[in-house]
C-alpha positions in Angstrom: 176.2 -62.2 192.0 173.1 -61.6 194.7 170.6 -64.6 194.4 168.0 -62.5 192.9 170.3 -61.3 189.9 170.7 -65.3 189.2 167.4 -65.7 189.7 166.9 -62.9 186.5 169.0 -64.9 184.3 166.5 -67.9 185.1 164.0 -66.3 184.1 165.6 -64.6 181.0 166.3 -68.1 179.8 162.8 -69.3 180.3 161.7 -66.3 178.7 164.0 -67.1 175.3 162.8 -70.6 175.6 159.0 -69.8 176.1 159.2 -67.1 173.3 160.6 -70.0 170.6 159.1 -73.5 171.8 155.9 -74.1 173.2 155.6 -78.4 172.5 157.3 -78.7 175.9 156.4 -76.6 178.9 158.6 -75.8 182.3 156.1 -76.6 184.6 158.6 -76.2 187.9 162.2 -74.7 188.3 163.7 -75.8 191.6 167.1 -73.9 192.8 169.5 -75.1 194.9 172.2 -72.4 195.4 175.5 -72.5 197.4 175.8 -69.0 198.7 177.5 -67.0 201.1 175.9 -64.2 203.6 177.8 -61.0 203.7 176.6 -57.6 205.9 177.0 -54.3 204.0 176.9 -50.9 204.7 174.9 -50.3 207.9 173.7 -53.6 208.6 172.2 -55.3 205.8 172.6 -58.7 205.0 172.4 -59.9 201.4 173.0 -63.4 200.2 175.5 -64.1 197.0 176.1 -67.2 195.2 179.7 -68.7 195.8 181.3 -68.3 192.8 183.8 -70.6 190.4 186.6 -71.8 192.5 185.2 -70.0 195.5 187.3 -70.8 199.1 184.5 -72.2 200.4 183.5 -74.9 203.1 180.4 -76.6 204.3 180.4 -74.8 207.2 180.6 -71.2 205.7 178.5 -71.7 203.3 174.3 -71.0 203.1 172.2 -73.2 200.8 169.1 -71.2 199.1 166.4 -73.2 198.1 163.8 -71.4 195.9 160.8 -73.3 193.8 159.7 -71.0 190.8 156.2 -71.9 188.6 156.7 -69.8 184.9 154.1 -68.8 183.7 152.4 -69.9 180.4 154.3 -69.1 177.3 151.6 -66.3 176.4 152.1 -64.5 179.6 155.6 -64.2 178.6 155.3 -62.9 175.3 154.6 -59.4 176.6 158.3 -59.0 177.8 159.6 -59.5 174.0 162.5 -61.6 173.3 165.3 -61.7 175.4 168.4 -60.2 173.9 170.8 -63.1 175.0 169.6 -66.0 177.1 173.0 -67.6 177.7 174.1 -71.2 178.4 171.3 -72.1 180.7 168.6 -71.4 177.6 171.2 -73.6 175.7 170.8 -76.3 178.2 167.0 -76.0 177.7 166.8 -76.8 174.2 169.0 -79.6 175.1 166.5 -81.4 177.8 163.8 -80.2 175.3 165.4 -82.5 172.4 166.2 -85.3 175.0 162.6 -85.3 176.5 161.0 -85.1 173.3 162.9 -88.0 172.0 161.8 -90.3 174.8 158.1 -90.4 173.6 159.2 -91.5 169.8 159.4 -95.5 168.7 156.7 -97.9 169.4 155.1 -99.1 171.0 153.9 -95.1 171.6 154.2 -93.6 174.8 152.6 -90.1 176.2 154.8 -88.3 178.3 153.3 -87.6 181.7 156.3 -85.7 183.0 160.2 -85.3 182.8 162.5 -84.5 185.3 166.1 -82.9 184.4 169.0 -81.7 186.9 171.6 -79.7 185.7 174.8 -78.5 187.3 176.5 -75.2 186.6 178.7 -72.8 188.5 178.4 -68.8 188.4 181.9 -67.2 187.0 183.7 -64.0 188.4 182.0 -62.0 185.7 178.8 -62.9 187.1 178.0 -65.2 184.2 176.7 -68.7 184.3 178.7 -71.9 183.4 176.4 -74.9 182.9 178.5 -77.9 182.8 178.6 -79.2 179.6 180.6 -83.0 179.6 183.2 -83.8 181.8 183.7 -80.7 183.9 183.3 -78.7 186.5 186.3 -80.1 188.7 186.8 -78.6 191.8 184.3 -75.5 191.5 181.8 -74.7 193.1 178.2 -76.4 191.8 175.0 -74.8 191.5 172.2 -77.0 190.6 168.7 -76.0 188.9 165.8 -78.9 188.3 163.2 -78.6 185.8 159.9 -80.3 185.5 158.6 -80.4 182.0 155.7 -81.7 180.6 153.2 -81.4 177.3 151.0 -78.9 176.9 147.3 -79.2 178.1 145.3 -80.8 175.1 
């Protein structure tokens, strides 16, 4: 899978998310992406991400950073909802419940901003595997980041 096609799926999963939930806003997605750099045909260099179980050492392998803003959840809306969003929009609602939660009880507290790492892995089908509980093992980690935070009042 090239970095821009995981890049895709990103988005696809912020789209779902943005098109269903809008008390909790991505404010920042932060990619850190093990990949490898291969030449094709006549010269051209392309960048995929190392995949499950991938032979792969430090010193072969190219890290990608890439820092992505969304936009608002109206900008969005235009695209129509995303067919399937995957594990990673999964994973979402999942910091969305957990983030949410934090500002409950008393004494009451406003959330300013929450920060959430997760770890996945890219599979030979090109699909995305976010680690879900003990696992992962010896593949090959991806990581995203997201920055949440409330809506402007």
């Amino acid at each position: 899978m090239e970095v821009g096609e995981l890049v895709q799926e990103v988005k696809t999963a912020i789209r779902a998310y943005q098109w269903e939930f809008d008390d909790l806003l991505f404010s920042q997605i932060d990619l850190e992406l093990a990949t490898t750099l291969e030449v094709g045909v006549g010269g051209s260099y392309k960048f995929n991400v190392a995949e499950v179980k991938a032979d792969l050492t430090k010193k072969h392998a190219q890290t990608v950073s890439i820092s992505l803003v969304p936009p608002r959840p109206s900008a969005t809306k235009g695209f129509g909802h995303p067919e399937y969003a995957g594990e990673l929009f999964d994973a979402f609602k999942a910091i969305r419940a957990a983030v949410l939660e934090s500002g409950k009880g008393d004494p009451p507290f406003t959330l300013k901003e929450g920060k959430v790492t997760l770890n996945f892995s890219v599979k030979a089908s090109g699909s995305l595997k976010v680690f879900f509980g003990p696992s992962g093992g010896d593949e090959v980690s991806q990581t995203i980041a997201v920055t949440v935070g409330l809506p402007a009042a």
